[in-house]
C-alpha positions as CSV (number, residue, x, y, z in Angstrom):
1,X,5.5,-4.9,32.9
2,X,9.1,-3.5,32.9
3,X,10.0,-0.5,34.2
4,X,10.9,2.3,32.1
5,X,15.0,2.8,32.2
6,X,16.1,5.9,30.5
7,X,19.2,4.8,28.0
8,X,19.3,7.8,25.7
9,X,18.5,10.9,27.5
10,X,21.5,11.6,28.7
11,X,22.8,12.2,25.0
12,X,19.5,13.8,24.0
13,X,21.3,16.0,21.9
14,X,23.9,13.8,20.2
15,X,20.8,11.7,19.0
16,X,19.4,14.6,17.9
17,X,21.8,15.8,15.8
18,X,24.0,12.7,14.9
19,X,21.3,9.9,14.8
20,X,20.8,9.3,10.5
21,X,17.1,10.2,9.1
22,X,15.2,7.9,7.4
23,X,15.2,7.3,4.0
24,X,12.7,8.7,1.5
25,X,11.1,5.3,0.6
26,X,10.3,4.8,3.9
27,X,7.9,7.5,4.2
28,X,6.8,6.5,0.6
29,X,5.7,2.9,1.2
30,X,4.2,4.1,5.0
31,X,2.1,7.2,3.3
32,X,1.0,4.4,0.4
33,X,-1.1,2.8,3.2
34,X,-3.0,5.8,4.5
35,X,-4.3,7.5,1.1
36,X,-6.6,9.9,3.2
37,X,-7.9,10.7,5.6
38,X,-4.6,12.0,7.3
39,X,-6.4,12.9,10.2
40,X,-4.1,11.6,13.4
41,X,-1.1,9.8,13.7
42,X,0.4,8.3,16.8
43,X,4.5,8.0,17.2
44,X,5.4,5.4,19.9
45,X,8.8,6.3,21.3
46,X,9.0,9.4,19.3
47,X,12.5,10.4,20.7
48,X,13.8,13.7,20.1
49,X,11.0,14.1,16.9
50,X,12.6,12.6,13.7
51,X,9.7,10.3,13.0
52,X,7.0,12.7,14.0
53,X,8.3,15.7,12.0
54,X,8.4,13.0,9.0
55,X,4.7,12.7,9.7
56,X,3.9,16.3,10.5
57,X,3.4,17.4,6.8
58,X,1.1,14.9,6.4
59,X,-1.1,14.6,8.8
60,X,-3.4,16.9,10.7
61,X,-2.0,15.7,13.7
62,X,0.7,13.7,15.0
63,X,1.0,12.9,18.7
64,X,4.7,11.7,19.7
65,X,4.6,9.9,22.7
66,X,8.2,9.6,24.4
67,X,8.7,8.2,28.5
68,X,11.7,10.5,28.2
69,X,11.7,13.4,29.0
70,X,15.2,14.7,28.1
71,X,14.5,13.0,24.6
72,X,11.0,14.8,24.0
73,X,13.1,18.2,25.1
74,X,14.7,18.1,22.0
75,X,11.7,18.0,19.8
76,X,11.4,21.1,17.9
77,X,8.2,22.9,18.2
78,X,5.3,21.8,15.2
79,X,2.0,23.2,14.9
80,X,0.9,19.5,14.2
81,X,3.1,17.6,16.9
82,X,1.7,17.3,20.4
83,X,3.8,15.6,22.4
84,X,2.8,13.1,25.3
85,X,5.0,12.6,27.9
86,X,4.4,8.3,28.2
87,X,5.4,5.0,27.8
88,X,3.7,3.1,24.5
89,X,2.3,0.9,27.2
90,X,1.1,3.2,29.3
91,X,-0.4,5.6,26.7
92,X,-4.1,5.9,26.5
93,X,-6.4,7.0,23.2
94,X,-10.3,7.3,22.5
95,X,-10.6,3.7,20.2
96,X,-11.0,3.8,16.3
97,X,-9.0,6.9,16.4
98,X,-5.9,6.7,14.2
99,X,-5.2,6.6,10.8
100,X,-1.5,5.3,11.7
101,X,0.6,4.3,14.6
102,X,4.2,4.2,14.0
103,X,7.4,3.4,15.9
104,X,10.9,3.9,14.3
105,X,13.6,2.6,16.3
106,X,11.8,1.8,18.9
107,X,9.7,-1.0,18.8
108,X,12.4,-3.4,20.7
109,X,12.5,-1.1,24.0
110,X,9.0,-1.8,24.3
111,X,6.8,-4.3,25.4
112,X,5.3,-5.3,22.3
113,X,2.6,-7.4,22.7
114,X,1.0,-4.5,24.6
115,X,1.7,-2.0,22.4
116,X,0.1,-4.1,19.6
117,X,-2.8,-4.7,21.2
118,X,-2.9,-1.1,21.9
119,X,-2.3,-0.1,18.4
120,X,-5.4,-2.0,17.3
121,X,-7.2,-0.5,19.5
122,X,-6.7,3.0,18.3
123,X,-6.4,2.6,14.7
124,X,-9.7,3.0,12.5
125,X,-10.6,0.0,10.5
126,X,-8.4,-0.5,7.6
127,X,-5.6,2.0,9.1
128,X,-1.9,0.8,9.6
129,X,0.8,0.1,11.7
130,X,4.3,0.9,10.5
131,X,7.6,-0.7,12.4
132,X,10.7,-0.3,11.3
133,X,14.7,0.3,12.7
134,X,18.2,0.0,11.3
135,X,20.6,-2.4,11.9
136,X,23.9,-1.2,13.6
137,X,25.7,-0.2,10.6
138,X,27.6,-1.8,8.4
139,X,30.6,-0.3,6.6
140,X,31.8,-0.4,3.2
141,X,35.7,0.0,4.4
142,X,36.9,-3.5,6.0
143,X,39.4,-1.9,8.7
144,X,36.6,0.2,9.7
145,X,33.8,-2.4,10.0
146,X,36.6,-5.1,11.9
147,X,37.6,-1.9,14.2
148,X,33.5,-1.2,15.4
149,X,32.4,-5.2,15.3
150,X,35.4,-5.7,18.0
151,X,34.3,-3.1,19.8
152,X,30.9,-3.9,19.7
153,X,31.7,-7.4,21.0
154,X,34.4,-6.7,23.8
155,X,33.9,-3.5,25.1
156,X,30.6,-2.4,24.2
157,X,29.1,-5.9,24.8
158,X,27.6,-6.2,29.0
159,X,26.0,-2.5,27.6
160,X,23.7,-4.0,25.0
161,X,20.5,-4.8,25.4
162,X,19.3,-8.6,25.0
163,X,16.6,-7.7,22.3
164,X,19.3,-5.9,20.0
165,X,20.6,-9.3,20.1
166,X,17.4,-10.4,18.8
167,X,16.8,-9.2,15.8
168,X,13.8,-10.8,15.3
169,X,12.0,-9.8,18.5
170,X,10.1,-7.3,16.3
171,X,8.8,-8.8,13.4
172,X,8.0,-12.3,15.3
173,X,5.6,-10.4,18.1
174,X,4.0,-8.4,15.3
175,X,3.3,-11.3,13.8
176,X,2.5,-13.2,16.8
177,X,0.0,-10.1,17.4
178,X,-4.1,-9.6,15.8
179,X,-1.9,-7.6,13.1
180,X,-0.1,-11.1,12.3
181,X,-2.2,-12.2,9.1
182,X,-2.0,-8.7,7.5
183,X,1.9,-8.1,8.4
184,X,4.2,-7.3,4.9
185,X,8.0,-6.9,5.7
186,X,10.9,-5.8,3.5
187,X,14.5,-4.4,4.0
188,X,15.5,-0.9,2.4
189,X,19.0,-0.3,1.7
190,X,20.4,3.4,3.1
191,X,23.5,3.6,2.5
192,X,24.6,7.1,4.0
193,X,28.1,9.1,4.2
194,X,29.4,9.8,7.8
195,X,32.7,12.2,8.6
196,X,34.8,11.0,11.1
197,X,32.5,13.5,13.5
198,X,29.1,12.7,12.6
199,X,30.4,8.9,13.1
200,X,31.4,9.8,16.3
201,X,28.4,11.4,17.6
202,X,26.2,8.5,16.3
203,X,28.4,6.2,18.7
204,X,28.1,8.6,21.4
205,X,24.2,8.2,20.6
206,X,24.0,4.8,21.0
207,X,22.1,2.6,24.1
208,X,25.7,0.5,24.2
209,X,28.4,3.5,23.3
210,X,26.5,5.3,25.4
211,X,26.4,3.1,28.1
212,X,30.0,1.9,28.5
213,X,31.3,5.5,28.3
214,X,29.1,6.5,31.1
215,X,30.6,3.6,33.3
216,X,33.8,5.2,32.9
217,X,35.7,7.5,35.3
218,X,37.0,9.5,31.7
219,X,34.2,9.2,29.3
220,X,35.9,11.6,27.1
221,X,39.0,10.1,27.0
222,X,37.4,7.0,25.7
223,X,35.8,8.7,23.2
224,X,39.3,10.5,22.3
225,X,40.5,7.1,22.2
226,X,38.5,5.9,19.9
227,X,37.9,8.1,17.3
228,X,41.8,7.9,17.1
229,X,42.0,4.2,16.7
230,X,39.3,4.9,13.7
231,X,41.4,7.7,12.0
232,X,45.0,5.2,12.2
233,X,42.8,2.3,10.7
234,X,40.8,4.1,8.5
235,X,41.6,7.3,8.3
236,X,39.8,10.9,8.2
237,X,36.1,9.5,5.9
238,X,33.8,10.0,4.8
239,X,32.8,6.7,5.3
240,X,30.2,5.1,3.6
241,X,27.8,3.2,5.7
242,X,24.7,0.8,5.5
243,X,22.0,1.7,8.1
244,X,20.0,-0.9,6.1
245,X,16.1,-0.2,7.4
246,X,13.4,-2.9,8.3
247,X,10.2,-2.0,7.7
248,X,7.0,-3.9,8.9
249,X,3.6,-3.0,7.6
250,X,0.6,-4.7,8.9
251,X,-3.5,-3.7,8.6
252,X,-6.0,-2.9,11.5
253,X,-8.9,-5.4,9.7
């Protein structure tokens, strides 16, 4: 099993505030599964809280299990959230527990044969299993989306990870998984306006952005950089950008 290798914590907050919230038929086609009860729910690689907080008002409990601990710093306090300081791997629950287990954005850090197997272990009969993440985005402005694919192939490129490359990794071990003849997938479109600023920080936010600035003697010149290369090809935004979602659903028989 691989090690954990912290990639986000040291721009815990930048994800926090810059990383885009799902959209509102996500949480509509996830809650559709589990019509009651809405007794536990388990968030696998909870992050800084977006997916658990989701959850919060509508379950009696949601546990958000994050290896990092930088990342689970930034989760706001909840009456309903306890938080568990693990990897999805390594994370251990009483069986037949669950109602849901979840993991937004996540799923493809993760080894996910484990975490399936684990995920049918703690779900009740007839509970689910909701996957789902966002493409790197696409923009609806051509300078802009020729400006960040070049960058995401030639200087961002020895920072990302081989499974964002794979953009099937997901879907095929779920299916691959006990979860495999129950699994429903289907994209949602979320289109969602970024300023120059809030595009910045999501960049900042990201494993590869992330990455290559950290392997650099002036990080903040390269971000400087950048953000004015965006603003001469495509000026000050907003900018309108697809962060279309996957979402996988599959049934604990």
């Amino acid at each position: 099993m691989s090690p954990f290798e912290s990639r986000f914590g040291a721009h815990a907050s930048a994800y926090h505030a810059f990383r885009p919230r799902w959209p509102g038929e996500v949480l509509a086609r996830i809650l559709a599964r589990v019509p009651g009860p809405r007794t536990r729910a388990i968030d696998l690689g909870a992050g800084t809280g977006m997916v658990s907080w989701m959850l919060a008002e509508h379950f009696d409990e949601v546990v958000a299990v994050e290896p990092d601990e930088h990342m689970l710093a930034q989760l706001e306090p909840h009456a309903r959230i306890r938080s568990v300081h693990a990897r999805a791997e390594d994370a251990r629950f009483e069986p037949a527990s669950a109602d849901l287990v979840t993991a937004g954005n996540a799923f493809h850090w993760m080894e996910g044969d484990v975490v399936c197997a684990h995920a049918w272990e703690w779900l009740r009969p007839g509970a689910s299993l909701a996957v789902f993440r966002y493409d790197p985005p696409h923009a609806a402005l051509g300078d802009l989306e020729v400006l960040l694919a070049l960058e995401y192939e030639t200087v961002w490129r020895e920072h990302v990870h081989a499974r964002l490359r794979d953009p099937d990794y997901t879907r095929r071990t779920v299916a691959a998984s006990r979860f495999g003849k129950t699994l429903e997938a289907r994209w949602i479109r979320n289109d969602l306006p970024l300023s120059l600023a809030e595009l910045m920080g999501f960049l900042r936010s990201t494993s590869y952005g992330g990455g290559h600035a950290r392997s650099l003697a002036d990080p903040d010149g390269y971000w400087a950089g950048l953000e004015a290369r965006i603003r001469g090809a495509a000026g000050a935004g907003p900018f309108v950008l697809d962060f279309r979602v996957e979402l996988l659903l599959a049934v604990r028989a």
